[in-house]
Structure formats: C-alpha cells, structure tokens
gemmi code that builds the backbone of each chain (N, CA, C; Angstrom):
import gemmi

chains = {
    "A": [
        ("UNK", (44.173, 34.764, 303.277), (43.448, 33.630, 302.699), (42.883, 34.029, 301.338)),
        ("UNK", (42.925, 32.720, 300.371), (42.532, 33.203, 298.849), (41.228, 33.534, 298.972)),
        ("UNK", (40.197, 34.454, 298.287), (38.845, 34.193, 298.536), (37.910, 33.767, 296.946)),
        ("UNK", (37.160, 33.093, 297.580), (36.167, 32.491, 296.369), (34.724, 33.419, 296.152)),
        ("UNK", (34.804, 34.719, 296.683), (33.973, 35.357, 296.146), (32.646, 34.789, 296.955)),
        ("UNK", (31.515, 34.736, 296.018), (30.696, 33.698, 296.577), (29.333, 33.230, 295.872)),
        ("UNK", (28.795, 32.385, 296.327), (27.637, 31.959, 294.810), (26.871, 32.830, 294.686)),
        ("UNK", (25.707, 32.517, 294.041), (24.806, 33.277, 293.260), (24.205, 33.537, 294.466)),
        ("UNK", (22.737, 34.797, 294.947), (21.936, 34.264, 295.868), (20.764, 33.514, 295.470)),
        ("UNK", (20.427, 33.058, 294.278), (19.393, 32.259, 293.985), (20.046, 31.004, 293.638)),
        ("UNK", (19.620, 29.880, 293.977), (20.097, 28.587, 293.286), (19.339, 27.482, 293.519)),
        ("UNK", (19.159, 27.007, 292.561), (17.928, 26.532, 291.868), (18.707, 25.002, 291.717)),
        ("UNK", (18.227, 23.762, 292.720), (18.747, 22.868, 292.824), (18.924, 21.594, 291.682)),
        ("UNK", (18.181, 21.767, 290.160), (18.246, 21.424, 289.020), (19.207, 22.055, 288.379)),
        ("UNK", (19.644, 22.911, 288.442), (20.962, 23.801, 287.791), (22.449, 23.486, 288.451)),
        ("UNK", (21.999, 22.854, 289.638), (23.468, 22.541, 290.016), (24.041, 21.241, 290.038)),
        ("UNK", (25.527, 20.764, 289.669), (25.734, 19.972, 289.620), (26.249, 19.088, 290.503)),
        ("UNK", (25.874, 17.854, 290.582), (26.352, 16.647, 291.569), (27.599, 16.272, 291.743)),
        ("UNK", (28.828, 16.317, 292.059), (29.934, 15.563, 292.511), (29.963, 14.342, 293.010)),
        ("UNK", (30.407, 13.267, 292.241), (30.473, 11.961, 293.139), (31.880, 12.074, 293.998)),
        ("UNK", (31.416, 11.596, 295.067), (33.324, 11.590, 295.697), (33.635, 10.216, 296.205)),
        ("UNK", (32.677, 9.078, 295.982), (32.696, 7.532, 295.970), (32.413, 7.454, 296.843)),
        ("UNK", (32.617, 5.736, 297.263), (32.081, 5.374, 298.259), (30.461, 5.420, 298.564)),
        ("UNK", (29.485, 5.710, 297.595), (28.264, 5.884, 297.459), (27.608, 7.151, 298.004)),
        ("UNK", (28.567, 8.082, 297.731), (28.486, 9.039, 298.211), (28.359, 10.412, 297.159)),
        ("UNK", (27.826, 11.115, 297.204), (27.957, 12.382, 295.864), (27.137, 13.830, 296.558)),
        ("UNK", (28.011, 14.846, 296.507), (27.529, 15.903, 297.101), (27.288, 17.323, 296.097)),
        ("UNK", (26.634, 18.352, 296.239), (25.998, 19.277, 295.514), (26.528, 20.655, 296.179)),
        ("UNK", (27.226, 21.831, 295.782), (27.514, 22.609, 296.388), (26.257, 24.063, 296.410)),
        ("UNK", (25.563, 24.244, 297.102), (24.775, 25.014, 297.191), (24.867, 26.460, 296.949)),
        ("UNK", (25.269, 26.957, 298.356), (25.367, 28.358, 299.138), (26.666, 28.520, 299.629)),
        ("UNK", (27.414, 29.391, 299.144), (28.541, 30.009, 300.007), (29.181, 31.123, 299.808)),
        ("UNK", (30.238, 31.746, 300.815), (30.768, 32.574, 300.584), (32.038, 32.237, 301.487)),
        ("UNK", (32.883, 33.558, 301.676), (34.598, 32.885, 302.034), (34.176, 32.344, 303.604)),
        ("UNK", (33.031, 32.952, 303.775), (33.416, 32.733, 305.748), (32.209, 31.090, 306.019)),
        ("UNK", (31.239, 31.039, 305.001), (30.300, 29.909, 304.981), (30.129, 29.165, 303.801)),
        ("UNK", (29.570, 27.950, 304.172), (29.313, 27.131, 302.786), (28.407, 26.220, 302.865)),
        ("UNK", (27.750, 25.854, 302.089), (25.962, 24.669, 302.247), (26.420, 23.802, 301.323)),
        ("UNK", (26.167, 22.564, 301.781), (26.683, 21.447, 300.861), (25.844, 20.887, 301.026)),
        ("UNK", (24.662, 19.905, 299.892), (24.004, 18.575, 300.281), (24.559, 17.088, 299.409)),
        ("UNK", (24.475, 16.602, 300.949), (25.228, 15.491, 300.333), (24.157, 14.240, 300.774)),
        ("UNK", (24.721, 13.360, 298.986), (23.281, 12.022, 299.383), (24.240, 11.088, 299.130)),
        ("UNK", (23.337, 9.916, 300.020), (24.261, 8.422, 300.742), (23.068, 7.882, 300.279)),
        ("UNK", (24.031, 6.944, 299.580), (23.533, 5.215, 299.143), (23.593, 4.637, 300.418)),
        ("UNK", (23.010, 3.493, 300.987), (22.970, 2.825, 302.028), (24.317, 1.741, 301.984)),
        ("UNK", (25.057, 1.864, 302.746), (26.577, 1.447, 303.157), (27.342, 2.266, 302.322)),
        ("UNK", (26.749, 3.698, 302.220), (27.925, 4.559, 301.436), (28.750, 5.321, 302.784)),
        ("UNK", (29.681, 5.626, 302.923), (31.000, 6.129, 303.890), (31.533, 7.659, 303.501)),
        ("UNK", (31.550, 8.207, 304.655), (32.064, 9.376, 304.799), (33.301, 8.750, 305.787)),
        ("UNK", (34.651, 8.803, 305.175), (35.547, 7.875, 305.610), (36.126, 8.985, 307.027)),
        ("UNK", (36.581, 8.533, 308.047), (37.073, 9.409, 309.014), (37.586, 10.176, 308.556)),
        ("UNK", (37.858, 11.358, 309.235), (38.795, 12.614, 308.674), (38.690, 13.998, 309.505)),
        ("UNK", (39.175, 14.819, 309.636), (39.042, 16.059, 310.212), (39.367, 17.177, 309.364)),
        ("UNK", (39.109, 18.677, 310.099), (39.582, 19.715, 309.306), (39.554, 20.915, 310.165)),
        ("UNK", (40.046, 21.671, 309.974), (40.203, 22.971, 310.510), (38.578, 23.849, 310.815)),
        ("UNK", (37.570, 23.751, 309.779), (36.450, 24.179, 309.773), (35.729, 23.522, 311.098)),
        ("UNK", (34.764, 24.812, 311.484), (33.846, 24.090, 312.246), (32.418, 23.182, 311.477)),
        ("UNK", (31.775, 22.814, 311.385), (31.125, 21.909, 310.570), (29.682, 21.528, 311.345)),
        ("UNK", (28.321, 21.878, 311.241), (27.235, 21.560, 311.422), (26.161, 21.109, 310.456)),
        ("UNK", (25.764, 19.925, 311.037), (24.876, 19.073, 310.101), (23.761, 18.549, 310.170)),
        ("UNK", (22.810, 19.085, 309.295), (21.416, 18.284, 309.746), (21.288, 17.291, 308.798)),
        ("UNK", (20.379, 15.939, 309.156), (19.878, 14.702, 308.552), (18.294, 15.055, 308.064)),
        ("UNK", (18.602, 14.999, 306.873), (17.458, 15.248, 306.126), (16.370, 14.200, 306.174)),
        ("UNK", (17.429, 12.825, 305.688), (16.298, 11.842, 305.745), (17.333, 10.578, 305.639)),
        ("UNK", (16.571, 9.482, 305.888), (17.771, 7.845, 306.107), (17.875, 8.035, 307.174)),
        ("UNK", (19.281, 7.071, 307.576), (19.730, 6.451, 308.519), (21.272, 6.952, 308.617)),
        ("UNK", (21.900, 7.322, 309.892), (23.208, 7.500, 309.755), (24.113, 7.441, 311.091)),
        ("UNK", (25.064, 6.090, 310.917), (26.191, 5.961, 312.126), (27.051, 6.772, 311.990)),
        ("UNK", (27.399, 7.675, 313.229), (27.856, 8.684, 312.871), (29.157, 8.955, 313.839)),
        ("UNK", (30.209, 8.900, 313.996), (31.096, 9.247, 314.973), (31.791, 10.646, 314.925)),
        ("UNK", (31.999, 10.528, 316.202), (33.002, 12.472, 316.271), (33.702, 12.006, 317.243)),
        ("UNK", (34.747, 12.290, 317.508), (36.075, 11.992, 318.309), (35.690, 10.514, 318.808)),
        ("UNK", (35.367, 10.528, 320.119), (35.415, 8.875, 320.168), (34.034, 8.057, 320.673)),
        ("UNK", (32.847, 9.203, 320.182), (31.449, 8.905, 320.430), (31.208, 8.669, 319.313)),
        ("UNK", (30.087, 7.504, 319.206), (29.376, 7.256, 318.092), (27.939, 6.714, 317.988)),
        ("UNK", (27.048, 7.100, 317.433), (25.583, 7.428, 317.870), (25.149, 7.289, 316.360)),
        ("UNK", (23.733, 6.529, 316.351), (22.673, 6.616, 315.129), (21.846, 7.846, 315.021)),
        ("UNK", (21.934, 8.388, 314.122), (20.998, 9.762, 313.647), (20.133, 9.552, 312.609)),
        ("UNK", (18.843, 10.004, 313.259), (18.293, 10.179, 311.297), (17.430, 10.733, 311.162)),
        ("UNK", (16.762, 11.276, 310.203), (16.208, 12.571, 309.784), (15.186, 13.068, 311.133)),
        ("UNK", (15.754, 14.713, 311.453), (15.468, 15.293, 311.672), (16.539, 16.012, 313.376)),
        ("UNK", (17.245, 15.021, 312.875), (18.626, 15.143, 313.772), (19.517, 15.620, 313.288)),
        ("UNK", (20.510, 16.100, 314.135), (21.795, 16.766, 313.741), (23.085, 16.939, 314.239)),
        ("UNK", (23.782, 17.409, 313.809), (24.904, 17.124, 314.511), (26.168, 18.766, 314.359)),
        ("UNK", (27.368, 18.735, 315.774), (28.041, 19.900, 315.584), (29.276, 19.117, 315.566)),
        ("UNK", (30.119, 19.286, 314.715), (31.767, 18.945, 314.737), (32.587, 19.985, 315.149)),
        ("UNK", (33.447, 20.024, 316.046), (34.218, 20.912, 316.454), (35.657, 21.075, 315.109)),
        ("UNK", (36.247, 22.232, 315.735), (37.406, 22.302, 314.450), (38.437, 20.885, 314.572)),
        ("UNK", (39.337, 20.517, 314.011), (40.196, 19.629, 313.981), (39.543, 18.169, 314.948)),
        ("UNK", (38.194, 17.974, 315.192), (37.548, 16.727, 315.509), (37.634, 15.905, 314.601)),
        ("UNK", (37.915, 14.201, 314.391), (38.058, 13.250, 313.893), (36.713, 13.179, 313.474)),
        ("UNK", (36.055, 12.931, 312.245), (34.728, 12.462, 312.482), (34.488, 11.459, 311.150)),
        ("UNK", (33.228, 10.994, 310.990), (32.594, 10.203, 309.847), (31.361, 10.105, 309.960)),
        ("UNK", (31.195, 8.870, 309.107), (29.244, 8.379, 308.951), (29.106, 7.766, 308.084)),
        ("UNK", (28.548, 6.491, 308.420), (28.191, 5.422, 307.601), (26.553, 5.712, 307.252)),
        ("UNK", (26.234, 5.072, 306.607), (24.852, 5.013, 305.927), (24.064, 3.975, 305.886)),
        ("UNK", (23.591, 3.748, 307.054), (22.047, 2.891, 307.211), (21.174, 2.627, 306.217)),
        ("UNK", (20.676, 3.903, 305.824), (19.096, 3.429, 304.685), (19.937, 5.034, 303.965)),
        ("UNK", (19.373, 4.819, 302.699), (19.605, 5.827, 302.070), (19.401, 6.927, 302.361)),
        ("UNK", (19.932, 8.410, 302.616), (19.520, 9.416, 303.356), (20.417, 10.652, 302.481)),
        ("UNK", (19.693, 11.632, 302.805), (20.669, 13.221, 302.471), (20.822, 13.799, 304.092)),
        ("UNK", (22.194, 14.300, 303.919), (22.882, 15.652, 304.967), (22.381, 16.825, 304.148)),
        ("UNK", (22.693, 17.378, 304.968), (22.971, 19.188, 304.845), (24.364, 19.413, 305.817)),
        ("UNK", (25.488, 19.307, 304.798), (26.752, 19.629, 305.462), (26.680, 21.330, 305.636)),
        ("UNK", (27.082, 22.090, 306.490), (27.506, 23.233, 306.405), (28.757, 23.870, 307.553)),
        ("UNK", (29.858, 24.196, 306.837), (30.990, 24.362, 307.172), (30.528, 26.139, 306.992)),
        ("UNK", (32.237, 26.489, 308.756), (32.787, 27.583, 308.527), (34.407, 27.835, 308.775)),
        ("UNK", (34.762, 28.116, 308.307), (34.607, 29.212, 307.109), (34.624, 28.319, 305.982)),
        ("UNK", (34.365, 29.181, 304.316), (34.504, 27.617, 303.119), (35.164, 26.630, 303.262)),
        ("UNK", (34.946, 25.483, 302.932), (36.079, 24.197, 302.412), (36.824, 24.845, 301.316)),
        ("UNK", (37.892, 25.423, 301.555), (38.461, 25.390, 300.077), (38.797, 24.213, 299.192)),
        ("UNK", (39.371, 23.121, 299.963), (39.258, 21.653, 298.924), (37.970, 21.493, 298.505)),
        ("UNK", (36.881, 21.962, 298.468), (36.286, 21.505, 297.713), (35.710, 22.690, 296.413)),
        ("UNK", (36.467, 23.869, 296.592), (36.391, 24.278, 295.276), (37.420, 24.411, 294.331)),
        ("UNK", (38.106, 23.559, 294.614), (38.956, 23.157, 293.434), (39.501, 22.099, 292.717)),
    ],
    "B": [
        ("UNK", (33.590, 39.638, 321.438), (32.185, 39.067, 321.575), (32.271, 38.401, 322.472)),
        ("UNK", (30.846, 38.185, 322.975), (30.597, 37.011, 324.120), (30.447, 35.599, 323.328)),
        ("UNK", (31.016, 34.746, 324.413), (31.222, 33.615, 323.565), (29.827, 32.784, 323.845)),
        ("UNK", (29.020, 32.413, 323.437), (28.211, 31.235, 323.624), (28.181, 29.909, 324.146)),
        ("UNK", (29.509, 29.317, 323.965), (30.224, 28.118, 323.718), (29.539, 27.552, 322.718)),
        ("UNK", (29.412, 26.095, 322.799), (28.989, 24.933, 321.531), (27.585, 24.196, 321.879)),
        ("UNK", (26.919, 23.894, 321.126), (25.677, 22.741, 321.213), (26.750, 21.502, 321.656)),
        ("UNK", (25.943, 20.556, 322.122), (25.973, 19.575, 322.335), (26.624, 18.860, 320.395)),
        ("UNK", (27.488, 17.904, 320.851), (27.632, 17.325, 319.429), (26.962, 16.518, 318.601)),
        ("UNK", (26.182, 15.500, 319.651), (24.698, 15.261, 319.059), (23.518, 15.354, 319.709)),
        ("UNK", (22.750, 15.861, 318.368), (21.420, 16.589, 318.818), (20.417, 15.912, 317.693)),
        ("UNK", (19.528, 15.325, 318.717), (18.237, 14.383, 318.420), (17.135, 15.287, 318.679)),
        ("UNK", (16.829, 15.573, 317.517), (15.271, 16.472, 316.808), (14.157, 16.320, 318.107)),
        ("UNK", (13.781, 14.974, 318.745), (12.464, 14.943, 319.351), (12.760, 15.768, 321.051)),
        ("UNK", (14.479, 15.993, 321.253), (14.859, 16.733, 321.941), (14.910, 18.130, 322.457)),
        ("UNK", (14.974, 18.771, 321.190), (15.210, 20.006, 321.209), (14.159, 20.614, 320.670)),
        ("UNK", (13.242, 21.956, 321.727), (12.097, 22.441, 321.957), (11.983, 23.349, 320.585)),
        ("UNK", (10.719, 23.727, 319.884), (10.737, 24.519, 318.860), (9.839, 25.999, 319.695)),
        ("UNK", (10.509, 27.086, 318.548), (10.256, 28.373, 319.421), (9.163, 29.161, 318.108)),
        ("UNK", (7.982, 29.582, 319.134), (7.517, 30.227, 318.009), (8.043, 31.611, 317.969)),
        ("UNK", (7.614, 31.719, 316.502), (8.325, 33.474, 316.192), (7.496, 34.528, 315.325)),
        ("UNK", (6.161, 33.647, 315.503), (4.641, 34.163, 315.315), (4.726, 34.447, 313.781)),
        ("UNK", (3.642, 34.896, 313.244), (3.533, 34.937, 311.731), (3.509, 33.230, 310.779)),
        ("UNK", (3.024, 32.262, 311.332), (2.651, 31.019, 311.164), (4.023, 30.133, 311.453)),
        ("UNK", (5.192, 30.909, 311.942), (6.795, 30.754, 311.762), (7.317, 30.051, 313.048)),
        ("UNK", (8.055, 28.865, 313.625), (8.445, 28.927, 314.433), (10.158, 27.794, 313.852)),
        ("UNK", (10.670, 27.943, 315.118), (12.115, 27.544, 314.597), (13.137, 26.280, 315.681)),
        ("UNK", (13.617, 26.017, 315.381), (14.531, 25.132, 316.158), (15.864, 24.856, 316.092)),
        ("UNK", (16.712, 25.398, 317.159), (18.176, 25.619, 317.265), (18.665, 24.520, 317.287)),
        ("UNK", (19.265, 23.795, 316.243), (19.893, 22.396, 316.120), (21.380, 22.653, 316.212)),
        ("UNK", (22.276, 23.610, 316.327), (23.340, 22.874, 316.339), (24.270, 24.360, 316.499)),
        ("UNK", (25.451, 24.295, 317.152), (26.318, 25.997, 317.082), (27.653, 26.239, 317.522)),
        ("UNK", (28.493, 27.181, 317.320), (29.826, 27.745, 317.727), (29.119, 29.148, 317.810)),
        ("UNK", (30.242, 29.606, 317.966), (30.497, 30.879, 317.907), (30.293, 30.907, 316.810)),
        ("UNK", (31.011, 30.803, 315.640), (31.026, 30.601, 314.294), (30.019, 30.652, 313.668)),
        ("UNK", (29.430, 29.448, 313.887), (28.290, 28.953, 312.710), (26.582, 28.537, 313.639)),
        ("UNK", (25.392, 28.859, 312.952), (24.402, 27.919, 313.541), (23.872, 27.852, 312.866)),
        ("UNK", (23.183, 26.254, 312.818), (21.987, 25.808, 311.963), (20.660, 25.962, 312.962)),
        ("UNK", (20.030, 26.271, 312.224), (18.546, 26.351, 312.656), (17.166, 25.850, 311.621)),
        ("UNK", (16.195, 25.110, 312.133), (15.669, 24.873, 311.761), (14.099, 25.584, 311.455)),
        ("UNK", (13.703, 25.949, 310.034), (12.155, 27.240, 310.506), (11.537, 26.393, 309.703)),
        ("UNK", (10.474, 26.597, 310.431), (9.277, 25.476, 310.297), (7.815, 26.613, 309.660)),
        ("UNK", (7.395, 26.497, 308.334), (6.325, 27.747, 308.226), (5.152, 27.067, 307.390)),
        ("UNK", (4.126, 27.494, 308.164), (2.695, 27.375, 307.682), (2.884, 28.030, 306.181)),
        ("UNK", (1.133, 27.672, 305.669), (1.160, 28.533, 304.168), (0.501, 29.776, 304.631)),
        ("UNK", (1.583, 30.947, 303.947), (0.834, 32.203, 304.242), (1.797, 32.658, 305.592)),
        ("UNK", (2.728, 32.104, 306.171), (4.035, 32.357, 306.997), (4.632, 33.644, 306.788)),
        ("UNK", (5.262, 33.891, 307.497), (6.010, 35.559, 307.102), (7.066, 35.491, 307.912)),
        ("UNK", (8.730, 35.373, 307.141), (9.881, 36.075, 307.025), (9.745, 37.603, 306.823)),
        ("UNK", (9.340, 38.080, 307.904), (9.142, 39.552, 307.736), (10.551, 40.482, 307.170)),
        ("UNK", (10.716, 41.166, 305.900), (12.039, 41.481, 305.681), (12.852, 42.314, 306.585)),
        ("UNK", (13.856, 42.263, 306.956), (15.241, 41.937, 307.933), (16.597, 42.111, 306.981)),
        ("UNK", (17.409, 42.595, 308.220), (19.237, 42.303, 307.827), (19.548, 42.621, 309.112)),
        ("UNK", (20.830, 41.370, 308.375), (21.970, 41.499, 309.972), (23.382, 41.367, 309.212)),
        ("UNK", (23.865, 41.111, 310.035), (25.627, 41.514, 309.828), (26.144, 39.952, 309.508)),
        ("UNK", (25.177, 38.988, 309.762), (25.747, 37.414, 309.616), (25.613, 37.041, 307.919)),
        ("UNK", (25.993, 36.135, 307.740), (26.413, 35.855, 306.240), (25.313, 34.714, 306.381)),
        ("UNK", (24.246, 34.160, 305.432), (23.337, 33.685, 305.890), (23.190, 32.271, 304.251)),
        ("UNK", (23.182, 31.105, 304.627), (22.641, 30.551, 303.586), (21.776, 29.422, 303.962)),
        ("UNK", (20.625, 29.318, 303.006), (19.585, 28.500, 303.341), (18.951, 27.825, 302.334)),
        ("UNK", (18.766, 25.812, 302.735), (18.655, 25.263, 301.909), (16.948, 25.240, 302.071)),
        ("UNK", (16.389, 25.262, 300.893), (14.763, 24.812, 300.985), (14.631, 23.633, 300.816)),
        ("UNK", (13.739, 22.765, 302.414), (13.843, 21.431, 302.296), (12.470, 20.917, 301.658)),
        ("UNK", (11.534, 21.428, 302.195), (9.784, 21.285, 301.638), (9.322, 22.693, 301.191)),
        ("UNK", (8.735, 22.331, 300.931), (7.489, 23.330, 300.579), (7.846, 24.374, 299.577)),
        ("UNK", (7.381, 25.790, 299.776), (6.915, 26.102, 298.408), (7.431, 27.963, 299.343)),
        ("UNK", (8.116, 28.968, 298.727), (8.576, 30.029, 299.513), (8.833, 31.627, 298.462)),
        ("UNK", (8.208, 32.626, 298.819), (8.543, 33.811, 297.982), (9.756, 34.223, 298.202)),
        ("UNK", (11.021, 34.336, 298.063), (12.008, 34.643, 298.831), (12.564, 36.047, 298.124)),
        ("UNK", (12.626, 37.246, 298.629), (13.364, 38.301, 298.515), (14.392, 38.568, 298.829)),
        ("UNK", (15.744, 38.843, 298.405), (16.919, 38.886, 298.634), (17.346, 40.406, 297.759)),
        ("UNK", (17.455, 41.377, 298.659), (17.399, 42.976, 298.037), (16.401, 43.082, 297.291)),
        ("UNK", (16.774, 43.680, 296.208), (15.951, 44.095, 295.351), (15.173, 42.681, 294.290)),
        ("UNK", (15.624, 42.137, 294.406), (14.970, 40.847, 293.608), (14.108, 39.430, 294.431)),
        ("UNK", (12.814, 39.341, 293.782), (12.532, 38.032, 293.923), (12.195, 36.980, 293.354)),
        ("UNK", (12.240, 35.360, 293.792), (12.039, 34.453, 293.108), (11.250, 33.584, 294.018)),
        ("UNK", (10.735, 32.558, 293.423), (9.798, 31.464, 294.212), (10.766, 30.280, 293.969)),
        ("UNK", (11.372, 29.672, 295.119), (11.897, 28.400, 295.747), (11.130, 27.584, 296.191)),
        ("UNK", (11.741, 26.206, 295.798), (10.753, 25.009, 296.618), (11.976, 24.311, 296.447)),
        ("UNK", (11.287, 22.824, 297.390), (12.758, 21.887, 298.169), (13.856, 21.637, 297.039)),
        ("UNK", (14.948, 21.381, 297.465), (15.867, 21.363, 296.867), (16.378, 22.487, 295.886)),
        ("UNK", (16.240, 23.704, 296.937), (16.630, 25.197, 295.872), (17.315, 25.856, 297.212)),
        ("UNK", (18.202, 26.718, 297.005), (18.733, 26.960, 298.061), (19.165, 28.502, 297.869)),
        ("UNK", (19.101, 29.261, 298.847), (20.120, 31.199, 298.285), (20.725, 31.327, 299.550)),
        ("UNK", (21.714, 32.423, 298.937), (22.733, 32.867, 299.470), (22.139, 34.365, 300.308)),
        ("UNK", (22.379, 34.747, 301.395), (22.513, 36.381, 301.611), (23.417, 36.659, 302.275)),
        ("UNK", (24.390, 38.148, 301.734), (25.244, 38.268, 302.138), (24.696, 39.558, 303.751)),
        ("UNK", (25.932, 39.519, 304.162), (25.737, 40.354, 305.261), (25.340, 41.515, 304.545)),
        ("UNK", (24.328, 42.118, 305.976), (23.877, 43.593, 305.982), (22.641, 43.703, 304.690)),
        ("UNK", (21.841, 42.532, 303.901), (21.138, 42.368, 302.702), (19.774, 42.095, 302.757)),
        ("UNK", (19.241, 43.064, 303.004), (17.624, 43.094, 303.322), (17.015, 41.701, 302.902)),
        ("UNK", (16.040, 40.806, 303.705), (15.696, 39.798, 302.904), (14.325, 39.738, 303.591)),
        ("UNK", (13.633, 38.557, 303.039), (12.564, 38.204, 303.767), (11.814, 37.193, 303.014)),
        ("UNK", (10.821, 36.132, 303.366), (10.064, 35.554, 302.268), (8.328, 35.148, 302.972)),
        ("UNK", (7.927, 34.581, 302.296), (6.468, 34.385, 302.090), (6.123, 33.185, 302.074)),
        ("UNK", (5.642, 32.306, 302.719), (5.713, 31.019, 302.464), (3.799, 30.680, 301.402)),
        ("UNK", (4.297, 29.694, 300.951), (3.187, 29.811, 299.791), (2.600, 28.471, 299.593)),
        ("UNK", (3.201, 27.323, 300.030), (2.903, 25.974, 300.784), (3.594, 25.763, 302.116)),
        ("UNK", (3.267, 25.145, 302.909), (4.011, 24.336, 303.962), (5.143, 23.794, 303.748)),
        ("UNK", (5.790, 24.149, 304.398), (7.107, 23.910, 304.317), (8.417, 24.131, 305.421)),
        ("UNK", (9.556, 23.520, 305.049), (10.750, 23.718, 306.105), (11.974, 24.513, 305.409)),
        ("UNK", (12.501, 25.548, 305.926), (14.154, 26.001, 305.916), (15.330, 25.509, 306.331)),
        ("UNK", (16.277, 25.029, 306.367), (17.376, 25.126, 307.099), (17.966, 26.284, 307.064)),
        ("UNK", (18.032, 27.039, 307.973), (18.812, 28.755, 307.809), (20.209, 28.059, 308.559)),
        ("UNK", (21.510, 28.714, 307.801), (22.683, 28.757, 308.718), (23.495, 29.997, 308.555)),
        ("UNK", (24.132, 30.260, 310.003), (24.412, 31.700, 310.070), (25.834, 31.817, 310.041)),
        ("UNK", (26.480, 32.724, 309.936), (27.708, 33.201, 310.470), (27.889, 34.366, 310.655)),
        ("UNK", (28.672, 35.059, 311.735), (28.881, 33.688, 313.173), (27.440, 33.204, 313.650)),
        ("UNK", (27.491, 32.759, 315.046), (26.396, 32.622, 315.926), (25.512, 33.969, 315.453)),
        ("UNK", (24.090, 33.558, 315.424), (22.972, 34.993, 315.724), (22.835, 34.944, 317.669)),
        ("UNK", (23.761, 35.956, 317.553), (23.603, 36.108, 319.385), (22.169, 36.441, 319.476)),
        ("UNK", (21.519, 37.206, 318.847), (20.087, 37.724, 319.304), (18.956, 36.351, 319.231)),
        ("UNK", (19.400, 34.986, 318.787), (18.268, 33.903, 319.157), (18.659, 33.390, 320.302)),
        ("UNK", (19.460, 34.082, 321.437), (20.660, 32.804, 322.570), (19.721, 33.620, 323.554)),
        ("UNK", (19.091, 34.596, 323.329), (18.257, 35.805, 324.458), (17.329, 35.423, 325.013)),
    ],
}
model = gemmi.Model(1)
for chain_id, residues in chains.items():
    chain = gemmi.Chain(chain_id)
    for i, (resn, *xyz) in enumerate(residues, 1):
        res = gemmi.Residue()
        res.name, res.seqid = resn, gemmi.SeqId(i, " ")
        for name, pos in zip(("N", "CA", "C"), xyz):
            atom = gemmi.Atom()
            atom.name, atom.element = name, gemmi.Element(name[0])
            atom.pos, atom.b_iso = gemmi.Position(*pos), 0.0
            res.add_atom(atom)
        chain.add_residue(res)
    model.add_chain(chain)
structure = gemmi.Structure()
structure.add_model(model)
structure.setup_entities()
C-alpha cells in the first residue's frame, strides 16, 4: 500500500482547509497517518452523505445538530453527543436534520481523500 | 491478538456509562473494532493527561475547552477546533486549562480500557 506519511502533530483548526464535497456538505482533514485518519465534517440542514461503503472501518461521533443516519438496513436519528460504528464494506449514509458537525474517523486512511 | 469484537452500531451518549480516570479526567467508550476506538475524555480545569505512550497511533480532535498538550519534546496550547496527531510509542500528555472535551481515537483497539 502507497503511504501518505502523516500530518503534522499540531494542527491548528484555522490553518486548515475546508473541502466542499456538495450536497451541503464540506469536510476538514485533521489528523492522520497510513493506519488512521480524523476528518470533521459540517452539514447544512438537508445536506446528504449519499449512501456508499468502503473497505475502512469508520467511527463517528455527532458533535452537534441533528442526523438520520443509516448502516446496512437500520436507520436511527442521532445527535450530538451520539455516535456511531460502521463496519468495513457496510452500506451507510446521513441526512441532516438541523445543522450539525461529525467527527468522521476511519481505519486505515481514506486514500480517496488525499488525492 | 484477542479480538474484542465491535460496539454496537448505534450508540446514544445518555446510554453509555462514563469512567472516571481520576485527575479531574473521566472518559466514555463510544464506539470500536479491533481496529479503531473513539472515546470520549471529559476534563475539569486543572485535569491531568498524565504523560504516557503506547504502541497505538493516536489522533485527537479538541472539541471545547482550552488544553496544554505535549507531544515529545514539544508543547502547544489547543482549544476547540484544533486537533494533533501522535504517533506510536510518543510520549504525550496534556493539562487541561479550561473545561473542556477530547475526542481521542486509537489504533487498533486500546485493549488496556476493555479491562
């Protein structure tokens, strides 16, 4: 596997930059290295994390808002101070109730998303 | 390794018990594989991350408050929305300096919080 090395250990959440990936959706890459990665991601209210899966295992806490959230064929309201575990190759998503931030964190890195 | 298995896939905050870990510090296991766990540390002002290393690859977003954070030989003061990296085996520790919350996530599992 290619490796991405890994970020800084200080990071200073004004220094980093936002990614929109639509859908009212735009995420910030934090913390990582080849085997982990911290992503925060903020939702406009009816912004979509469209279904999808991946090889990574994937755990997530709700910072704050509202969020419909499905994983294989359960689907449940979360919101801040809740969380959630995605298994590897699980179907999942999340719609957006009231405006809210995740804390995505995948293992091992997303490589799609550093490039 | 011994396997742990998985958290539950969703996990509602008013659910899951918080553990103290003394030094104004206590924490809450939100979510896990083998792989990966999020945890939640919850610290008074004047809290103590007593400095530590382990073999897990560790990154953590600062959600509130106000934190001295040492990572080897260097430190800096974090508050919400600042986040660092530590790599395995990397002495760390911090100081909390307002009230405030962590999200710590590990890799793999920290078998020594499953005890």
């Amino acid at each position: 596997m290619k490796s991405f090395g890994s970020s800084k250990e200080f990071n200073f959440g004004k220094d980093i930059q936002w990614d929109e990936v639509g859908d009212g959706v735009r995420r910030q890459i934090m913390a990582y290295d080849d085997t982990i990665m911290l992503v925060n991601v903020e939702f406009k209210k009816g912004g979509i994390g469209q279904m999808h899966k991946h090889y990574h295992a994937q755990v997530t806490q709700v910072i704050s808002g509202s969020f419909k959230v499905t994983i294989g064929d359960e689907t449940k309201i979360l919101n801040g101070g809740d969380a959630f575990y995605i298994p590897p190759n699980v179907l999942h998503g999340a719609i957006c109730l009231e405006d809210g931030i995740l804390i995505d964190v995948f293992s091992p890195i997303r490589e799609d998303f550093m490039e």
